[in-house]
FIKE-822663 format. One record per residue (C-alpha): residue in one letter; y, x negated, z negated. Coordinates in steps of 0.05 Angstrom, whole numbers, plus 5000, padded with zeros to 4 digits. Each point is the difference from the previous one (the first is absolute). Layout:
N
AYXZ/...
//
This chain:
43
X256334847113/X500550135075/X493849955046/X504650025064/X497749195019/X492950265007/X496850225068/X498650735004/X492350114991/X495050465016/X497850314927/X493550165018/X498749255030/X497749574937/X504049354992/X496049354999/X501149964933/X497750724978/X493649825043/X498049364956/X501550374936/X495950635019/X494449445023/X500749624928/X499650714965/X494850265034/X495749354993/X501150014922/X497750675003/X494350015034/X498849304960/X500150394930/X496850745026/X494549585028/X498249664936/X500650544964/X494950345037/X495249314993/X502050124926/X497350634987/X494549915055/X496849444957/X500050264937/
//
């Protein structure tokens, strides 16, 4: 398991990838903190 056919990159630039998975977790998130504020707000 050799990573020696992949480009050298810049570890603190976020892949493409990482960016749409960081978007998708952050969305679900937000998704469930902000109901559960609603939640608790209307009760």
């Amino acid at each position: 398991m050799s990573d020696e056919n992949k480009p050298e990159r810049d570890p603190r630039k976020p892949t493409p990838t990482q960016i749409v998975i960081w978007v998708v977790v952050g969305g679900v998130g937000l998704y469930f903190l902000g109901s559960g504020l609603l939640g608790i707000l209307s009760h």
